[in-house]
N, C-alpha and C positions, 0 to 999 in steps of 0.2 A: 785489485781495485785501484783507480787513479786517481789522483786527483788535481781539480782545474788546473791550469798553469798561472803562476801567483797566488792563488787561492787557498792550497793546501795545509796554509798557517793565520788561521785568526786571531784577529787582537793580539794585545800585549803579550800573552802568553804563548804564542805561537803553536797551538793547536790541533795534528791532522784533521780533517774531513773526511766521514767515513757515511757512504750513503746505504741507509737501512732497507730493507725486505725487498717489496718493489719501487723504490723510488728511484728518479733517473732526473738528474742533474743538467742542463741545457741550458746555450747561450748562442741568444738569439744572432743570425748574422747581420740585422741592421735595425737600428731604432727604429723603432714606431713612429709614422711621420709620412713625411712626404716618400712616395715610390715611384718610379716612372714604368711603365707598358713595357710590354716589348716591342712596338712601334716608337719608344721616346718620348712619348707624352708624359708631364710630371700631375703627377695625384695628386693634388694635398691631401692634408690628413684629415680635413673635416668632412671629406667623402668618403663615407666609409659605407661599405660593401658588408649586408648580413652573412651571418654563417659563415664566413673565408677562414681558411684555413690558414696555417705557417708554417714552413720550414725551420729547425733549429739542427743545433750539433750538438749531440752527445757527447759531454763533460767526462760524466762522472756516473756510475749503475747500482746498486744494490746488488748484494750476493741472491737475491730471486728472481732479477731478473734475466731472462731467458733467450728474448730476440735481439738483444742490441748490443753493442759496445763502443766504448767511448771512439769519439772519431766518425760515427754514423750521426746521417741525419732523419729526422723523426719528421713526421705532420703529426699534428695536433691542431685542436681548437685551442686558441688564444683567450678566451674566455673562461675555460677550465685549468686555472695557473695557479701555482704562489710564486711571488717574486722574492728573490731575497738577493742583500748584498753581501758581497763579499770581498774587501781590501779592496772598497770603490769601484767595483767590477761588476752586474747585474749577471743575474741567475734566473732561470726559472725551475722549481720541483716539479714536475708529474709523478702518475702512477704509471708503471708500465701499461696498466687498462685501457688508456688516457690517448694512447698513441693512433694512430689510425693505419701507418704505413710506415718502413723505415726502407733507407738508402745508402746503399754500401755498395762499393765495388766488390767484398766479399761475398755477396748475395748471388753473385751472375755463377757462381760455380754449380750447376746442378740442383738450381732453382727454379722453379716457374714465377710466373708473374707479370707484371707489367715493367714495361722498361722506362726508366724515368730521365 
């Protein structure tokens, strides 16, 4: 099990983080906010788009969990979160259930699926 980088000591007491059953530990790769297309167009954030999904990267996993490991990136709904900080750093917990898809170059080994 790994844990964040900086992260792996809280507070004053410097702490490990040890992620339980299936939780999975994810940081996001860019604030919530302004996005631009892939034609260049910039979003703002008060247009916001129902149901959209998110990319993140896999932190940190629970010993239950099954399909993923730190270094993968997950879809999920952004809606279905807890956030928490960590030595001024944002997190998000999921369930493994929680995931929709995950993406790893380890996955192309004698997998099927879609290619991302």
């Amino acid at each position: 099990m790994t844990t964040p980088e900086g992260a792996g000591l809280t507070g004053d007491d410097k702490l490990p983080i040890k992620m339980l059953n299936d939780r999975i530990l994810v940081r996001m790769e860019s604030a919530e906010g302004e996005r631009r297309s892939s034609g260049g167009i910039l979003i703002p954030a008060t247009a916001q788009m129902s149901k959209r999904l998110t990319w993140a990267e896999v932190v940190a996993v629970g010993p239950n969990v099954r399909a993923m490991e730190p270094g993968d990136q997950v879809l999920f709904n952004p809606e279905d979160r807890y956030e928490v900080e960590v030595r001024g750093d944002d997190y998000i917990i999921l369930r493994e259930r929680d995931i929709h898809a995950v993406a790893a170059s380890r996955l192309a080994e004698g997998s099927t699926g879609l290619y991302l």
